[in-house]
PDBQT receptor file of N, H, CA, C and O in Angstrom, charges set to zero:
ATOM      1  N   UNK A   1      -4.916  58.938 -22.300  1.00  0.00    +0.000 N 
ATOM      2  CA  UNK A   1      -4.168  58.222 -23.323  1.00  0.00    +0.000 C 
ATOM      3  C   UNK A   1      -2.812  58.885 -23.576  1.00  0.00    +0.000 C 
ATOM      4  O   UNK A   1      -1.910  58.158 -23.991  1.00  0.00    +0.000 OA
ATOM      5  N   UNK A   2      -2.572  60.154 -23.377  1.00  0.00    +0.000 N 
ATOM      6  H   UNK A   2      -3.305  60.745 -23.039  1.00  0.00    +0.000 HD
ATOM      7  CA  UNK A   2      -1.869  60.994 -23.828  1.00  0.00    +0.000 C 
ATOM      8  C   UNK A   2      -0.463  60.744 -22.553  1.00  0.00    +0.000 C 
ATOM      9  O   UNK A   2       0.753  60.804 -22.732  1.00  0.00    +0.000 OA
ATOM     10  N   UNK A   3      -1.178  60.486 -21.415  1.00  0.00    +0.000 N 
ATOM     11  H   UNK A   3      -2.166  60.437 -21.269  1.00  0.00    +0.000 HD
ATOM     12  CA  UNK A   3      -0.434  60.153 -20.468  1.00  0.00    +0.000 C 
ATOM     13  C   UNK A   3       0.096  58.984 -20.411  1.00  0.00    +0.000 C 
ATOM     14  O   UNK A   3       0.934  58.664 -19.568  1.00  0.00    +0.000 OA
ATOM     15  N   UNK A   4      -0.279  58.354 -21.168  1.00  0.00    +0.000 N 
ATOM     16  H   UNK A   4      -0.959  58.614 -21.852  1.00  0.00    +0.000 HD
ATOM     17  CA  UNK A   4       0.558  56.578 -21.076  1.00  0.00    +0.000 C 
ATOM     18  C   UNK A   4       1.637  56.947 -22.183  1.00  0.00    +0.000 C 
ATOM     19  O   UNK A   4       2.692  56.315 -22.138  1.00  0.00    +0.000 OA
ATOM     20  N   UNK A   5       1.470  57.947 -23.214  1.00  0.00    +0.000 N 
ATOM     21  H   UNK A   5       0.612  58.460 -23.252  1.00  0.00    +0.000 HD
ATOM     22  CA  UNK A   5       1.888  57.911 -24.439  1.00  0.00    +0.000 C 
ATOM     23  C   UNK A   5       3.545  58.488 -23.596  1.00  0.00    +0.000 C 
ATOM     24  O   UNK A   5       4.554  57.798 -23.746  1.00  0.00    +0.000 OA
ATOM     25  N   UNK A   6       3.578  59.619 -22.866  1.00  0.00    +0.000 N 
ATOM     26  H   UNK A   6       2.759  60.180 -22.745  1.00  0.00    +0.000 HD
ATOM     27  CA  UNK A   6       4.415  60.548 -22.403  1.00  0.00    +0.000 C 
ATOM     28  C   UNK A   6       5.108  59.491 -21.897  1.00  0.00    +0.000 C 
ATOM     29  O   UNK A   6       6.187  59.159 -22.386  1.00  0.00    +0.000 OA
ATOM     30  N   UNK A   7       4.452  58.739 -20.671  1.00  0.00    +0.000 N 
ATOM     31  H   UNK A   7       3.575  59.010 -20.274  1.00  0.00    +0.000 HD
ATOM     32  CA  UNK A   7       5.256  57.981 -19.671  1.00  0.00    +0.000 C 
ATOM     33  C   UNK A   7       6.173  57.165 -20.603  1.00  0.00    +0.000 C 
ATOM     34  O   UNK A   7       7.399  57.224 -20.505  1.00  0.00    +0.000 OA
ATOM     35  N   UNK A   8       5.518  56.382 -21.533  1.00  0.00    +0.000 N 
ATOM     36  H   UNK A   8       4.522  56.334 -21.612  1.00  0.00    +0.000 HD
ATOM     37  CA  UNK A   8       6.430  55.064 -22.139  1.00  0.00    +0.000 C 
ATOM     38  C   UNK A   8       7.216  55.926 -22.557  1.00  0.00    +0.000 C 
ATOM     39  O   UNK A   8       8.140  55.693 -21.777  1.00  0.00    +0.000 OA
ATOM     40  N   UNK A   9       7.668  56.950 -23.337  1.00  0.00    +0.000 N 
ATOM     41  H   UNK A   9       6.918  57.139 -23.971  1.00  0.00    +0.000 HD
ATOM     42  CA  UNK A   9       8.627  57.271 -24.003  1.00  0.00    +0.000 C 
ATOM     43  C   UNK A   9       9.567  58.485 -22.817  1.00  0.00    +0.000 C 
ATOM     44  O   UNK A   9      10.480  59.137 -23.323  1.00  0.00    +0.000 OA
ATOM     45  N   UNK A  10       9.322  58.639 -21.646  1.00  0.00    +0.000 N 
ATOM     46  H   UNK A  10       8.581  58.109 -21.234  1.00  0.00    +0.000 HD
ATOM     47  CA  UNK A  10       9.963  58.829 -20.565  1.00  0.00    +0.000 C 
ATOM     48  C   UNK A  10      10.187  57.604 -20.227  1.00  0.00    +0.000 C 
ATOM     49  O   UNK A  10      11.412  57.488 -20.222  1.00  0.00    +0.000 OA
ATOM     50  N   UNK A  11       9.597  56.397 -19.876  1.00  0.00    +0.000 N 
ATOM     51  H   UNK A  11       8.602  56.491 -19.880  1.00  0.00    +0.000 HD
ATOM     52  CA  UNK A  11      10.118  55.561 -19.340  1.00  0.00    +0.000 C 
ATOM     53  C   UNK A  11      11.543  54.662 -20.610  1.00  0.00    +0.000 C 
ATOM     54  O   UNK A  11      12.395  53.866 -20.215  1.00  0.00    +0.000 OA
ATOM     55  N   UNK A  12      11.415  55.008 -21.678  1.00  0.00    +0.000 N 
ATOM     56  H   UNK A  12      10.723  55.654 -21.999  1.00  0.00    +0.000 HD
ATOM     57  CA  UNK A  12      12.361  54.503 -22.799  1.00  0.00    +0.000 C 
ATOM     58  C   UNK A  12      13.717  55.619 -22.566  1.00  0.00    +0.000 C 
ATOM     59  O   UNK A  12      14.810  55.156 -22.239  1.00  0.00    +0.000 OA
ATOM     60  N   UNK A  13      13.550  56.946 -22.746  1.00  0.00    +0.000 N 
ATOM     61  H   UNK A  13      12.663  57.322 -23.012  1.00  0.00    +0.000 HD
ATOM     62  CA  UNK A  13      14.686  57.865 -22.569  1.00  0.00    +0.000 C 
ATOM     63  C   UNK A  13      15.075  57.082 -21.154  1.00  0.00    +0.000 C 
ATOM     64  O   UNK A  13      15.728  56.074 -21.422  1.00  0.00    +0.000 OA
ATOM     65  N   UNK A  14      14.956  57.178 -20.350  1.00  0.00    +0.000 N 
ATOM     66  H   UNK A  14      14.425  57.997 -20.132  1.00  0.00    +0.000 HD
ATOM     67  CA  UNK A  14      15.405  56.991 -18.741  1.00  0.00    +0.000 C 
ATOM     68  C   UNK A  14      16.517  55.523 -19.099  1.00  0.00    +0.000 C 
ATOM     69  O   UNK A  14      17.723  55.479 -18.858  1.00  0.00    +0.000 OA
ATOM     70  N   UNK A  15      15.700  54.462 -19.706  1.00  0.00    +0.000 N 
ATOM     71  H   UNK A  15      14.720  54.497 -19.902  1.00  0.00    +0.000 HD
ATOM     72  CA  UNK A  15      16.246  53.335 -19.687  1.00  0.00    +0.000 C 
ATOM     73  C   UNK A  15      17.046  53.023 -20.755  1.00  0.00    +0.000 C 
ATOM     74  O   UNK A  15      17.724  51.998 -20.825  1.00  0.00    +0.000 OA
ATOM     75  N   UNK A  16      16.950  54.389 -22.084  1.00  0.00    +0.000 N 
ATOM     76  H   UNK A  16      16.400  55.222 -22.028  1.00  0.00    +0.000 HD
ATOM     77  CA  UNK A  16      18.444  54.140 -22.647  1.00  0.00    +0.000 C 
ATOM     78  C   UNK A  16      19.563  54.958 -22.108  1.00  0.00    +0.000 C 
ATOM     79  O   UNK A  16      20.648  54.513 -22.481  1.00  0.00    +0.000 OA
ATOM     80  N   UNK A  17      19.638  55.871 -21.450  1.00  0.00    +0.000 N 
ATOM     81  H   UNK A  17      18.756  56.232 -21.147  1.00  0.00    +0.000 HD
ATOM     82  CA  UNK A  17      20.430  56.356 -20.568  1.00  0.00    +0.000 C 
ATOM     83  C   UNK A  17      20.866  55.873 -19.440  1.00  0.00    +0.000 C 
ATOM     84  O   UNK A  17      21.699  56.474 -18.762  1.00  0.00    +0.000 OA
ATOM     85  N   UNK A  18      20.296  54.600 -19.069  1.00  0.00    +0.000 N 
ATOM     86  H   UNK A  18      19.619  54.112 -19.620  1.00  0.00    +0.000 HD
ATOM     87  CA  UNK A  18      21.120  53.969 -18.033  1.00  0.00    +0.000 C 
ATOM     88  C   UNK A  18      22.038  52.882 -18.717  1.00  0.00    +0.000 C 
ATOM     89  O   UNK A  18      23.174  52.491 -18.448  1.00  0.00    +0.000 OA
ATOM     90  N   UNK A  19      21.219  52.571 -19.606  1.00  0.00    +0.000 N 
ATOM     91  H   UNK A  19      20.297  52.888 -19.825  1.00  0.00    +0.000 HD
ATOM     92  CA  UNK A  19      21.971  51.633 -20.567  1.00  0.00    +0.000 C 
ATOM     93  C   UNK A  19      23.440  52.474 -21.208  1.00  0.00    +0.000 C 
ATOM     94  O   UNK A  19      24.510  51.867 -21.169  1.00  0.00    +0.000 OA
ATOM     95  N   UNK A  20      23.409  53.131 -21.476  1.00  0.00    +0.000 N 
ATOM     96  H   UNK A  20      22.539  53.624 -21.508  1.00  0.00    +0.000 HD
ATOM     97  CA  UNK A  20      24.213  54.248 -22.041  1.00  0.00    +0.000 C 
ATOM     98  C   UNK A  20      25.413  54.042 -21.014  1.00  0.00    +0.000 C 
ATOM     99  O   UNK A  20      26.450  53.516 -21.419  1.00  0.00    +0.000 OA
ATOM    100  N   UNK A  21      25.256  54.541 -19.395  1.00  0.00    +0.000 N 
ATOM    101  H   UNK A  21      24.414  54.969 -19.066  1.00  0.00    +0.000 HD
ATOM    102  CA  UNK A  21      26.171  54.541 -18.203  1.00  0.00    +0.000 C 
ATOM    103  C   UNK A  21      26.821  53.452 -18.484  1.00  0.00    +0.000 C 
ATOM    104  O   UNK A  21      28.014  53.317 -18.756  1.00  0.00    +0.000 OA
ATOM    105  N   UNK A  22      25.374  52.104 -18.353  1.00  0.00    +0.000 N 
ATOM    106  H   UNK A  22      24.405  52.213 -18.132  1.00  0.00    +0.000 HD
ATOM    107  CA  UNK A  22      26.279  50.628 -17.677  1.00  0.00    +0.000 C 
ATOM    108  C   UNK A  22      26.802  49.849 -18.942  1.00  0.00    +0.000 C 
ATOM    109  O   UNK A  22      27.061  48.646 -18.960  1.00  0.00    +0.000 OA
ATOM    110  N   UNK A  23      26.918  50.751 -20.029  1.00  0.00    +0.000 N 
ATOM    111  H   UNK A  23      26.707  51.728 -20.014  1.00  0.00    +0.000 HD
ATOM    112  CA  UNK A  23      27.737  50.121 -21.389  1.00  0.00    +0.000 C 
ATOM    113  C   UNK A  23      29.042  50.955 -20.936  1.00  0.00    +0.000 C 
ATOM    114  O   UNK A  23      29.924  50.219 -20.494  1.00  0.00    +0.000 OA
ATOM    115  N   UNK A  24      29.302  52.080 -20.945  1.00  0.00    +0.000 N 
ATOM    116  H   UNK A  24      28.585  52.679 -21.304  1.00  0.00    +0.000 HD
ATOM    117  CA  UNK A  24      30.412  52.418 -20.453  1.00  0.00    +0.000 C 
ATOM    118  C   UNK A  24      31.171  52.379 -19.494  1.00  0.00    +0.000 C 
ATOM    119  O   UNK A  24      32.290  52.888 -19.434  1.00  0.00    +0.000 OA
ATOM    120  N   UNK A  25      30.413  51.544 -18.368  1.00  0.00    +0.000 N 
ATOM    121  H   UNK A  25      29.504  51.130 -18.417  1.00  0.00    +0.000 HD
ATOM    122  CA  UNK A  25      31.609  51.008 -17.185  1.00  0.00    +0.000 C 
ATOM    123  C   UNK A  25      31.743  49.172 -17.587  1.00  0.00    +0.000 C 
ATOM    124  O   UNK A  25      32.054  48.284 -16.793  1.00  0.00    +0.000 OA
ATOM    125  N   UNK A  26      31.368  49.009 -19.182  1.00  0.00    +0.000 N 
ATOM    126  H   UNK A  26      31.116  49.731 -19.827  1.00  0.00    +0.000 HD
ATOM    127  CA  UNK A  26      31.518  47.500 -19.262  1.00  0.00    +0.000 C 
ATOM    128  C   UNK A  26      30.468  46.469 -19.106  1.00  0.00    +0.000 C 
ATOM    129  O   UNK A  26      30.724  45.299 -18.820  1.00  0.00    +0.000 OA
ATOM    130  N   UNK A  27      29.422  46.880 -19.279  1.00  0.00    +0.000 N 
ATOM    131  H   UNK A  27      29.214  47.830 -19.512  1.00  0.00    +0.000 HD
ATOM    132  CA  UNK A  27      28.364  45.857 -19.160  1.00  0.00    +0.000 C 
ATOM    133  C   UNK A  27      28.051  44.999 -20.372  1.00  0.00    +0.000 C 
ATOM    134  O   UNK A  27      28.753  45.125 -21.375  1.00  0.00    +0.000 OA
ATOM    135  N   UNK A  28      26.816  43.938 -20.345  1.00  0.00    +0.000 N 
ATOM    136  H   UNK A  28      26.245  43.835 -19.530  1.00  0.00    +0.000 HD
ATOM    137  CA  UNK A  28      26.759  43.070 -21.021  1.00  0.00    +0.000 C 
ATOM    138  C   UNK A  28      26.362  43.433 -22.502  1.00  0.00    +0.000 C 
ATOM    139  O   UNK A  28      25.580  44.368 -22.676  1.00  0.00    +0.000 OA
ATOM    140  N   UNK A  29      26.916  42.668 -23.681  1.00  0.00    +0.000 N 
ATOM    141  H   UNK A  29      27.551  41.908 -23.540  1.00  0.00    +0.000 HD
ATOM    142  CA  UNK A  29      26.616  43.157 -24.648  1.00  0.00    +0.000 C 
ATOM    143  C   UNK A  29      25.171  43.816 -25.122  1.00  0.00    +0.000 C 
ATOM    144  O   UNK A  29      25.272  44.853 -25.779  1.00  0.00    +0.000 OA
ATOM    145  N   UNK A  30      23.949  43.361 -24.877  1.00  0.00    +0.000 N 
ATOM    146  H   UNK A  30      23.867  42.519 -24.344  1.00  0.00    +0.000 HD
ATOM    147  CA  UNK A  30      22.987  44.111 -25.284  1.00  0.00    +0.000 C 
ATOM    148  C   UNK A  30      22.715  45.518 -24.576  1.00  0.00    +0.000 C 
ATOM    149  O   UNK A  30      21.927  46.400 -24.915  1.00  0.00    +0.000 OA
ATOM    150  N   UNK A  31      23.333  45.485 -23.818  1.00  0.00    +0.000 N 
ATOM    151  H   UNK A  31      23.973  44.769 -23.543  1.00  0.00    +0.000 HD
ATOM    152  CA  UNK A  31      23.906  47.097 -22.729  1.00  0.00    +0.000 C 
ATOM    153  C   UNK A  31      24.383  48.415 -23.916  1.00  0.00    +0.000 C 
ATOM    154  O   UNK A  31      24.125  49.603 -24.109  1.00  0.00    +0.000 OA
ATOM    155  N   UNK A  32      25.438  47.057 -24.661  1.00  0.00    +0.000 N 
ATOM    156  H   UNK A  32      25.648  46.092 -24.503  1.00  0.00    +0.000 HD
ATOM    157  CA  UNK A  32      26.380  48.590 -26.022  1.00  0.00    +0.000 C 
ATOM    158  C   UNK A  32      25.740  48.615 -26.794  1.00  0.00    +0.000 C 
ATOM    159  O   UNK A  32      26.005  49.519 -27.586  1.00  0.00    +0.000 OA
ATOM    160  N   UNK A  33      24.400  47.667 -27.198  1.00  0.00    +0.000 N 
ATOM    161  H   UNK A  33      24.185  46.932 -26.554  1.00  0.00    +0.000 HD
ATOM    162  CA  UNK A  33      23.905  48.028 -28.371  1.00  0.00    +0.000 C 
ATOM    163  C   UNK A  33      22.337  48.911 -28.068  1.00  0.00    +0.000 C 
ATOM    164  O   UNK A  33      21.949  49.822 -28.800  1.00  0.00    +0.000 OA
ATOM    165  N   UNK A  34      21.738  48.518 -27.101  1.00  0.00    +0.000 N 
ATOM    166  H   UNK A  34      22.053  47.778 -26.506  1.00  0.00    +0.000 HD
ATOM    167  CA  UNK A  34      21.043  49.754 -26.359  1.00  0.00    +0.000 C 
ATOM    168  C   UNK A  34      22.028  50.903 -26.651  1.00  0.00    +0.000 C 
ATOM    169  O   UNK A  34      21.958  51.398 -27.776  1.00  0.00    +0.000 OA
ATOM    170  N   UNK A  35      22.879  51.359 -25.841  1.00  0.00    +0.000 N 
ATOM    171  H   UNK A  35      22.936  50.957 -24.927  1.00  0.00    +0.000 HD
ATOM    172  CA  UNK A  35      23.382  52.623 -25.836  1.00  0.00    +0.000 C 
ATOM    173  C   UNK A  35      23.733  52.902 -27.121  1.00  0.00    +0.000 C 
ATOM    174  O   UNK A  35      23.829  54.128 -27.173  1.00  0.00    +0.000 OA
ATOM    175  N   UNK A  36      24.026  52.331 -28.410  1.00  0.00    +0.000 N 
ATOM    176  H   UNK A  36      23.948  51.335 -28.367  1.00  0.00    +0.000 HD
ATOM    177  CA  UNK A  36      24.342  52.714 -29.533  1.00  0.00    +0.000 C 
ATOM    178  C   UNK A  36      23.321  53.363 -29.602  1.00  0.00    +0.000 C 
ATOM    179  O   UNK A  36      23.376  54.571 -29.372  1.00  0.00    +0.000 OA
ATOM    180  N   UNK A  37      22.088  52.737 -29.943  1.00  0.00    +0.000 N 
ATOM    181  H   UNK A  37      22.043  51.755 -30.130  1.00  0.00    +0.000 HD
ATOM    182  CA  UNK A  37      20.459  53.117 -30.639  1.00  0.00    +0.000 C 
ATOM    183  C   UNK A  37      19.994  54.489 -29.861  1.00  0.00    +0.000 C 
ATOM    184  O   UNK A  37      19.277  55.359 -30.355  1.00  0.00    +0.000 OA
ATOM    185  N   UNK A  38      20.556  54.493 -28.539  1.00  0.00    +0.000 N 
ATOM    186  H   UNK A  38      21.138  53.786 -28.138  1.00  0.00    +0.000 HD
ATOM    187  CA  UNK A  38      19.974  55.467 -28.225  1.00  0.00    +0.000 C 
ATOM    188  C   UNK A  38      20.713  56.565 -28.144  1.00  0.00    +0.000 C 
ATOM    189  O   UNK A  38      20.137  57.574 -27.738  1.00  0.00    +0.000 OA
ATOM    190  N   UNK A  39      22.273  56.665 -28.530  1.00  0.00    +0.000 N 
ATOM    191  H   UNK A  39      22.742  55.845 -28.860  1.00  0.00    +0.000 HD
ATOM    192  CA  UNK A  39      23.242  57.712 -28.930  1.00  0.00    +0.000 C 
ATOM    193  C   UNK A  39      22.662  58.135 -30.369  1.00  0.00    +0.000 C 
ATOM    194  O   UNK A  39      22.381  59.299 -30.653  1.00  0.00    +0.000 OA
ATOM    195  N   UNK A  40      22.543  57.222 -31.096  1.00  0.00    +0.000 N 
ATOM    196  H   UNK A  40      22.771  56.276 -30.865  1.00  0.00    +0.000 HD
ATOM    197  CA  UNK A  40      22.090  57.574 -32.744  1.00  0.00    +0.000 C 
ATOM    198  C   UNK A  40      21.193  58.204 -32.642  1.00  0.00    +0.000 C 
ATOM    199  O   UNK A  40      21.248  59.204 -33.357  1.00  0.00    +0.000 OA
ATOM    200  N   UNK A  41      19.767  58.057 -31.695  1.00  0.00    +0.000 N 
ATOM    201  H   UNK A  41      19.722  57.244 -31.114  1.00  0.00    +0.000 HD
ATOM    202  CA  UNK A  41      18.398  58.501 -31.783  1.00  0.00    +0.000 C 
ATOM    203  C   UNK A  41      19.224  60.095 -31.127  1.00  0.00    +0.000 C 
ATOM    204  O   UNK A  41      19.041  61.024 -31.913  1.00  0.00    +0.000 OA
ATOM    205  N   UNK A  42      19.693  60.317 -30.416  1.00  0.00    +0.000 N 
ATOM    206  H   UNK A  42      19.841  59.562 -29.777  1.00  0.00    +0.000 HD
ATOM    207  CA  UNK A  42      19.908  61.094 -29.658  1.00  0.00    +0.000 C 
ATOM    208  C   UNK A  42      20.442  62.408 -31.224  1.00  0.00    +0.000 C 
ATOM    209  O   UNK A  42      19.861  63.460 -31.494  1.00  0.00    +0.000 OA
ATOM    210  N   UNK A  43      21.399  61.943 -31.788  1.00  0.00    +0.000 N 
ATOM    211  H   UNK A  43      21.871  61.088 -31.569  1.00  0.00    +0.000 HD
ATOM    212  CA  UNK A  43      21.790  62.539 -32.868  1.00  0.00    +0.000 C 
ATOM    213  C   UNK A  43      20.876  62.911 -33.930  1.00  0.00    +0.000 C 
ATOM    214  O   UNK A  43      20.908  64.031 -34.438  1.00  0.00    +0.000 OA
ATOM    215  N   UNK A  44      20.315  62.286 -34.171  1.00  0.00    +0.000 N 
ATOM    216  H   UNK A  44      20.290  61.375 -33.758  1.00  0.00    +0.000 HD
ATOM    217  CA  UNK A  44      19.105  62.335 -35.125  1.00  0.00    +0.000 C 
ATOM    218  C   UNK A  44      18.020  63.103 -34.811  1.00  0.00    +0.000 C 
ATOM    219  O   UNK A  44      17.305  63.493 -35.734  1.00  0.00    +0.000 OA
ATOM    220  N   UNK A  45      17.677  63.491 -33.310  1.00  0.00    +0.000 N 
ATOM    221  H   UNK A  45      18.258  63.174 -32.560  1.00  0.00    +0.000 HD
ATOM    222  CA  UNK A  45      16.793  64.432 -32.998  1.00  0.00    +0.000 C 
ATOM    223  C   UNK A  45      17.273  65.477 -33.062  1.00  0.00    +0.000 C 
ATOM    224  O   UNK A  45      16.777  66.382 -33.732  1.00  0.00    +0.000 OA
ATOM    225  N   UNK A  46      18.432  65.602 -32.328  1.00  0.00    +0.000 N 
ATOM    226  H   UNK A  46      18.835  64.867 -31.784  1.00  0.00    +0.000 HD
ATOM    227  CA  UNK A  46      19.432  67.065 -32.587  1.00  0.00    +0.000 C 
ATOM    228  C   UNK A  46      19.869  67.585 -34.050  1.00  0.00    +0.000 C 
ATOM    229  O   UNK A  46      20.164  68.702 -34.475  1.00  0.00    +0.000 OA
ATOM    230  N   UNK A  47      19.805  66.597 -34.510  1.00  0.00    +0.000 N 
ATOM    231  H   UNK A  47      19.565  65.690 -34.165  1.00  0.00    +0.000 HD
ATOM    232  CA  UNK A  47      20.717  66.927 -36.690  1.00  0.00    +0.000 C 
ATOM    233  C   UNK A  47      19.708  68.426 -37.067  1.00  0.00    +0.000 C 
ATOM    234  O   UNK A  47      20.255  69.439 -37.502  1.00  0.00    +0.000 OA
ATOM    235  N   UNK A  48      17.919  68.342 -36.776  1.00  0.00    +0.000 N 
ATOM    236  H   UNK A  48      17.475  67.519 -36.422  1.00  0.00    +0.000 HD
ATOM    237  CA  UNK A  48      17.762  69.147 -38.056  1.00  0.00    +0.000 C 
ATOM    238  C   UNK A  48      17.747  70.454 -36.872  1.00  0.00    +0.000 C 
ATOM    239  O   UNK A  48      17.886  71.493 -37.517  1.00  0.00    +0.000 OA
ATOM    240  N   UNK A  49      17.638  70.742 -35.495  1.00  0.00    +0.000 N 
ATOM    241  H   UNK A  49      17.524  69.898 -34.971  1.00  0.00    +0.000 HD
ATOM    242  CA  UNK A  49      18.293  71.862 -34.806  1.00  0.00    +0.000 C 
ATOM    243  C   UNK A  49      19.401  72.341 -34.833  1.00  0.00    +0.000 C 
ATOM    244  O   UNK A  49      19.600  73.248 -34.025  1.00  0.00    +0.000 OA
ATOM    245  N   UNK A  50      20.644  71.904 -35.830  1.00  0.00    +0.000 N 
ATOM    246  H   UNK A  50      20.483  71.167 -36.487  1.00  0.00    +0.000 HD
ATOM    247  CA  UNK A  50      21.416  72.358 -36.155  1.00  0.00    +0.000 C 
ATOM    248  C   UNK A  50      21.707  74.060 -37.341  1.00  0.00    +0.000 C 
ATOM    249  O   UNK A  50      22.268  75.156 -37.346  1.00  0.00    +0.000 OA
ATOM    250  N   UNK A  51      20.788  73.106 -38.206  1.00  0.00    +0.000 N 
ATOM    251  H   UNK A  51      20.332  72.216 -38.203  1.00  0.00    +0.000 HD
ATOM    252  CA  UNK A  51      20.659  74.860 -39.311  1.00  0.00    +0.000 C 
ATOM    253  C   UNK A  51      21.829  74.528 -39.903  1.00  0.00    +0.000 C 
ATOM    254  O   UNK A  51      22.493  73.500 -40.029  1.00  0.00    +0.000 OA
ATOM    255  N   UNK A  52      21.957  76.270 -40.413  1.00  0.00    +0.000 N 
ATOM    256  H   UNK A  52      21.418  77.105 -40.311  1.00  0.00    +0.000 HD
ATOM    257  CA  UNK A  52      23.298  76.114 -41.129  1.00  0.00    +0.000 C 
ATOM    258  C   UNK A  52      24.286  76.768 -40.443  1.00  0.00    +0.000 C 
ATOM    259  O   UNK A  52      24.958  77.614 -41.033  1.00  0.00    +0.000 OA
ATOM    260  N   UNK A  53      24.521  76.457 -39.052  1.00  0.00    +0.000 N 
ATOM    261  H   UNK A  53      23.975  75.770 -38.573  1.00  0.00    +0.000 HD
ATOM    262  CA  UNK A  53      25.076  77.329 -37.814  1.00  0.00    +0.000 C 
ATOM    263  C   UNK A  53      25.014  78.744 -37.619  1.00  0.00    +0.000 C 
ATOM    264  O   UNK A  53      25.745  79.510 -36.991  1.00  0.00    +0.000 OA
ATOM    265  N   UNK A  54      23.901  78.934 -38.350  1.00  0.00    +0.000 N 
ATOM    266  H   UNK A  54      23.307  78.312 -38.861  1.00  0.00    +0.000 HD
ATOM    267  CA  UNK A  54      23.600  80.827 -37.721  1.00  0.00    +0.000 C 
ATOM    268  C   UNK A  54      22.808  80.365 -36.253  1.00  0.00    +0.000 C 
ATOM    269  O   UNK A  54      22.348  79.258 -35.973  1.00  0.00    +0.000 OA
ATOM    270  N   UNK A  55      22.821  81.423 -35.556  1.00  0.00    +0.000 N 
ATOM    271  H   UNK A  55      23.195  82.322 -35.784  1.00  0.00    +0.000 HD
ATOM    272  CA  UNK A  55      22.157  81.574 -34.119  1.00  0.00    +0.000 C 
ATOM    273  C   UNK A  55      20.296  81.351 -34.038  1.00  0.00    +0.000 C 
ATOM    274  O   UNK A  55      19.703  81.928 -34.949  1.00  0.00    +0.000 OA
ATOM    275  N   UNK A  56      19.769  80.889 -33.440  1.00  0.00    +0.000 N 
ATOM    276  H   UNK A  56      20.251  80.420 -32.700  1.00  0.00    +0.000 HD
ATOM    277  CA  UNK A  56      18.521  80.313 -32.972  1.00  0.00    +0.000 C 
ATOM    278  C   UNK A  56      17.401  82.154 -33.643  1.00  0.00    +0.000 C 
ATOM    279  O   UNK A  56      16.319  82.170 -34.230  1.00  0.00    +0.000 OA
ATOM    280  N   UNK A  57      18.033  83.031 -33.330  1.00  0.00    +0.000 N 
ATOM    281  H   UNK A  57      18.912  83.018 -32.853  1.00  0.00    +0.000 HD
ATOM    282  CA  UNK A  57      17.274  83.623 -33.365  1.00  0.00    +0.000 C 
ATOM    283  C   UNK A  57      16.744  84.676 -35.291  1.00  0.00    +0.000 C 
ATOM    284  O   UNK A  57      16.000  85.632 -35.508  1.00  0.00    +0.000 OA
ATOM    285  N   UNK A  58      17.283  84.137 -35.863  1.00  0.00    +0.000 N 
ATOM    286  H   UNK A  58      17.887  83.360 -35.687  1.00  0.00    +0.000 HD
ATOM    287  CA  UNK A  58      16.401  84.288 -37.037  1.00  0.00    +0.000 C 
ATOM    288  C   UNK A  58      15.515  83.988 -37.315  1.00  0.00    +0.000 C 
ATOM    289  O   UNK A  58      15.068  84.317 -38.414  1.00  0.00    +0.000 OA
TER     290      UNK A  58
């Protein structure tokens, strides 16, 4: 179960990152709004690994 769970959400990263490419050489509108959602998600996972910019190792 754990393995279907991994794949779909590998198979979702993979396919907003292509979406991501073929919005930026101009592709069809649901192309830029894929790549939006998955720039935002992208930000939103990274936000709380930020801190308060001291170094990883405290």
């Amino acid at each position: 179960m754990i393995l279907i769970l991994l794949s779909a959400v590998l198979l979702l990263v993979v396919g907003g990152c292509v979406c991501v490419v073929w919005a930026a050489r101009g592709g069809p509108r649901w192309t830029r709004v894929v790549a939006k959602g998955t720039l935002l998600a992208g930000e939103l996972v990274r936000a709380p690994g930020r801190g308060n910019g001291r170094g990883s190792d405290d």
